[in-house]
N, C-alpha and C positions, 0 to 999 in steps of 0.2 A: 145835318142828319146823314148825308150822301156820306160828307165826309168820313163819319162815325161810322157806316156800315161800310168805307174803306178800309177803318184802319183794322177794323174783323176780317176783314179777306184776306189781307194783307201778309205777306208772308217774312216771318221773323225768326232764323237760325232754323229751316225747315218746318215751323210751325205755325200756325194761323193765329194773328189776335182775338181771333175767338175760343181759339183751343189755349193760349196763352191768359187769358180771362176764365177759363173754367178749369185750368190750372190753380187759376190762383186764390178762385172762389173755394175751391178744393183744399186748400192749402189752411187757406183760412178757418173754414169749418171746423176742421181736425184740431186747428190751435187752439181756438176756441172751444171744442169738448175736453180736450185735453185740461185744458190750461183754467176750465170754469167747475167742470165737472169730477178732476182730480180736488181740488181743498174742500171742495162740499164733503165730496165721498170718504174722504177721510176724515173732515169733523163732525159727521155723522157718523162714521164708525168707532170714533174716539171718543165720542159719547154713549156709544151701546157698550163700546168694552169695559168702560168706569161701572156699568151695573152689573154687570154678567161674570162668572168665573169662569167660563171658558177661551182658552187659548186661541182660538180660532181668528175670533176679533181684532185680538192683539196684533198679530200676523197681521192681515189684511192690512190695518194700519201701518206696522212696521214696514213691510213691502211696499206699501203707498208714498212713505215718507225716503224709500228707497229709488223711487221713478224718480231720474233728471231730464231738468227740464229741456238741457241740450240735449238728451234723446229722445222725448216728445218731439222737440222743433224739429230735429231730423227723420221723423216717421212722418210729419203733417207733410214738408217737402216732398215726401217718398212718395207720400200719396197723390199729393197735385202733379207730380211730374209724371204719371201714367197716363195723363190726359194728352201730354206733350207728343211731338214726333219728334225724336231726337236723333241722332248718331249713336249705332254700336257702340261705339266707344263710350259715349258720353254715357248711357243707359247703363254700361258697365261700370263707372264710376260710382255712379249714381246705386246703382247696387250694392258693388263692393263698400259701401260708407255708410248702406242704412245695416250691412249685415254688422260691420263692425259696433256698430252701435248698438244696437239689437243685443251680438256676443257682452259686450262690456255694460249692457245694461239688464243681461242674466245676471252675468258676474256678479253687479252689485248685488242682485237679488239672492241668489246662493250665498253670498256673503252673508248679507243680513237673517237669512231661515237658518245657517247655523249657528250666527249668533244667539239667536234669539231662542233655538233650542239648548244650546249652552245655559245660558244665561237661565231658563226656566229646571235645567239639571242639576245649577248648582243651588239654585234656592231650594229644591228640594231637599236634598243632601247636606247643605250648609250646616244644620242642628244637628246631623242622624250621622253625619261619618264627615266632617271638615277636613279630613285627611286626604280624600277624593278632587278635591277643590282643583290641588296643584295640577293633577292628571288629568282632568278635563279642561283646562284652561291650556295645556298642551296640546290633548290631541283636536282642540278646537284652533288652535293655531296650527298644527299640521293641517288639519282641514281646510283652512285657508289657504296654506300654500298650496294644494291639492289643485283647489278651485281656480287658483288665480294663474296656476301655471298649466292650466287643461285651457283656460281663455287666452291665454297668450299663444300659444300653438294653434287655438283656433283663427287667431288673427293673422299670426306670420302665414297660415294655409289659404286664408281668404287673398290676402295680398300679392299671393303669387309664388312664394318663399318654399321648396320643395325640405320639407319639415322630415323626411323619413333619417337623413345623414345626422339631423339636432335631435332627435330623439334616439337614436342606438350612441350617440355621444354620450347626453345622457344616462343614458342606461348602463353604456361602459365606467361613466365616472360614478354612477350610483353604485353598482357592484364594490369598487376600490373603495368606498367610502365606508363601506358597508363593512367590508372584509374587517377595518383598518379599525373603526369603531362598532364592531358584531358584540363587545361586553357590554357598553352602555346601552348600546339598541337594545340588546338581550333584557335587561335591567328595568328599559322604558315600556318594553312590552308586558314584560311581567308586570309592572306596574297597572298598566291599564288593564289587566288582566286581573288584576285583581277588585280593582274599581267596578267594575263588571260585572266581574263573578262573585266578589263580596266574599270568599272565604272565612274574613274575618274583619271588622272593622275596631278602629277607635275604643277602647276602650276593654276588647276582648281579655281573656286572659289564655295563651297561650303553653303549650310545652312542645319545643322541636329537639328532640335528641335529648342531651342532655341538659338543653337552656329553655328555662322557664321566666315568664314574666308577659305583666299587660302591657298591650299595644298602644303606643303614645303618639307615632307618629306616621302614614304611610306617605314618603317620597317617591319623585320621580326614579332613583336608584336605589335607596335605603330602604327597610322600614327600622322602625327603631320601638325596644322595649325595655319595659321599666320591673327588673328584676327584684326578686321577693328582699332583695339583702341592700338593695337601693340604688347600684350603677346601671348603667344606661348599655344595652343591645343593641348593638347595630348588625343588621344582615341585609346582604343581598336580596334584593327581590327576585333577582331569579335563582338565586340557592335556596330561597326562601319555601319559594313554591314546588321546587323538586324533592322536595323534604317531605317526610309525613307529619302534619302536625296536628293535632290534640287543641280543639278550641272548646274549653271551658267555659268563655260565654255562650254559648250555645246549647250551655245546659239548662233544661230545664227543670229535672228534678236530680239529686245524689243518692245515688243508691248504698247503703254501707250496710257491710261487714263483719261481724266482729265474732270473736270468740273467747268463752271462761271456761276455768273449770273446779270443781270442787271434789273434795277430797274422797277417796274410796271408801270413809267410813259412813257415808251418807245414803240416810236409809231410802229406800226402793221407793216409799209414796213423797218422798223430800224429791226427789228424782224425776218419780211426775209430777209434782209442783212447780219445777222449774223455769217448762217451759212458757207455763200461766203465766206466772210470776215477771220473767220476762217481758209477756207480748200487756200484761197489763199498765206496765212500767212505760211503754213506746209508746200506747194508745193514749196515755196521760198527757200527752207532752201535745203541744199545737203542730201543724204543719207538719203530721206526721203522715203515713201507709205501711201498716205493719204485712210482712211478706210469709215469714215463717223463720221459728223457734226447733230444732231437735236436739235430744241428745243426739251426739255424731260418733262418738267411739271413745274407747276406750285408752289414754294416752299411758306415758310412763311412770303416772305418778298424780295423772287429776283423769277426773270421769269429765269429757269434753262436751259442752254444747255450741253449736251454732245459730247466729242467725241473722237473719237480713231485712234490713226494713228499710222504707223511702225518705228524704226529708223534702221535701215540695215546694224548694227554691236551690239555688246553686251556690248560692251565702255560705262561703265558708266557714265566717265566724256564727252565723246562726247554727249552722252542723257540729259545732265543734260544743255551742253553749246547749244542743239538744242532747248530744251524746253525753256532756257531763251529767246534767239531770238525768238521763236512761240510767247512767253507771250510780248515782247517790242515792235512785228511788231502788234498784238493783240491790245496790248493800245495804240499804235498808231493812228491804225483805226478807234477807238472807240473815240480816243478826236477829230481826223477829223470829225466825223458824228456826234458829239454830243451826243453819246450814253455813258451811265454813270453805272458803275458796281454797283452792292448794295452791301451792308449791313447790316447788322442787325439793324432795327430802328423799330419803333412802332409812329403811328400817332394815339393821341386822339381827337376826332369829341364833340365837346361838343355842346348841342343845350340847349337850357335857363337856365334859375339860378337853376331851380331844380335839373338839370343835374348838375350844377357846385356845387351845393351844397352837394351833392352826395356823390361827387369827393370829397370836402375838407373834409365833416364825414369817407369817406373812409381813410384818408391818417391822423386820428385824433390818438391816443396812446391812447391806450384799457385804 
């Protein structure tokens, strides 16, 4: 026993075998919550997350399955050796290796939270716009390089390594990089710019300038469209986006147009029938919104009406198979009423031989 409360007294690298036993009791503790209390707590949360839809879970688990074990070991040490008397020196080491650990065992962790945000952006998106995939699978790998090169400069700073000359290096050789490749950056950003901002996705139907056609494919530099005549668009994404463009998926109803006209011998109540006639003709038809019917004026050669109705989806060919019904139920009504469409004719009014004579000097070869 004498002996035993020597070797407590006892003094070993500056510390007492007492304090060197409650270092290590210390030590231990920690390995053991660590090392018993991490697999529970994760397969306990690995089982809440299989019932639940929320994200939350997941995470907790994914981060959990993120802790190594070589940086548990070296935080339970961290912690028993504060019990310790050591040397500056030593305490500095001993510092410097749980921070680097600590650094490198964020890292993992940032790694995996934007994986696993990725990873939850692209299941969303997968069905609703797969054209998005390539651009988030990029800027989650710039992301990474982000992370892992913000932990590396953590580390050479912790070490000792005066970091300000390897960061303006960097920054000089990013510039020259930059300068050298500024069209495909341009291209890459517009891309995720578009991911983003959703302008237009996957399947849209487009018109920029004077090139029309839906959208098939959104790349990391390209996007690419499938023209009404059948070949394939290819444009820049960032010419793409400095353009105005016209996205016809995004309609939701078509509004049309049109205009007839019938002949100036059509009598005055045939006249206001017309515009009945008309709006009865658009109300007939499904998926319609009738707007307004007028006579509009008076043309060269037909008495003109206008008028504007809605079709209440953006189906071209169903707009195309509504208008032909409007125009068949139309000349229908008009052959019942005896109302006759014009056009283009010219009537000459001749009054005595002078006049006809006129006419035939007029029509003689110079």
């Amino acid at each position: 026993m004498e002996a035993f409360e020597g070797l407590l007294a006892a003094d070993f690298g500056g510390s007492t075998g007492r304090q060197w036993l409650t270092a290590a009791a210390i030590a231990v503790f920690f390995l053991v919550v660590f090392f018993v209390v991490k697999p529970l707590a994760r397969a306990r949360f690995a089982a809440l997350a299989q019932r639940t839809t929320t994200a939350w879970d997941d995470l907790f688990v994914e981060l959990l399955a993120g802790t190594k074990p070589l940086a548990l070991l070296i935080f339970s040490v961290f912690f028993g050796s504060l019990a310790l008397t050591v040397p500056q020196k030593v305490r500095t080491v001993i510092l410097s290796v749980t921070l680097i650990a600590l650094i490198l065992q964020g890292g993992l962790w940032a790694s995996r939270l934007l994986r696993f945000w990725l990873k939850q952006t692209i299941d969303r998106r997968r069905e609703a716009d797969p054209g998005s995939v390539a651009a988030l699978n990029v800027a989650g790998w710039a992301g990474r390089v982000i992370v892992w090169s913000v932990v590396l400069l953590l580390i050479l700073e912790n070490v000792g390594i005066d970091i300000t000359a390897l960061v303006a290096g960097v920054g000089v050789g990013g510039i020259a990089v930059a300068l050298a490749v500024q069209n495909i950056l341009g291209d890459l950003f517009a891309s995720l710019s578009i991911v983003l901002d959703k302008p237009f996705v996957v399947g849209d139907f487009l018109i920029i300038d004077d090139c029309l056609g839906s959208v098939e494919h959104v790349g990391l530099k390209t996007t690419r469209l499938r023209s009404l005549s059948g070949e394939q668009l290819v444009m820049s994404n960032a010419d793409l986006l400095a353009s105005r463009i016209r996205n016809y998926g995004r309609m939701y109803e078509r509004r049309v147009l049109f205009s007839l006209g019938v002949t100036y011998q059509t009598s005055r109540d045939n006249l206001k029938r017309i515009p009945e006639i008309i709006r009865e003709s658009i109300e007939a038809q499904d998926n319609t919104r009738f707007d307004r019917s007028h006579f509009k004026g008076y043309g060269a050669y037909s008495l003109d009406f206008e008028t504007v109705y809605y079709v209440r989806s953006p189906d071209y060919k169903l707009y195309m198979d509504i208008q032909q019904a409007v125009n068949l139920a139309i000349h229908e009504a008009f052959e019942s009423n005896g109302i006759e469409f014009a056009y283009p004719t010219q009537t000459l009014f001749l009054e005595g031989a002078a006049s006809a004579v006129t006419l035939t000097n007029f029509n003689e070869p110079a």
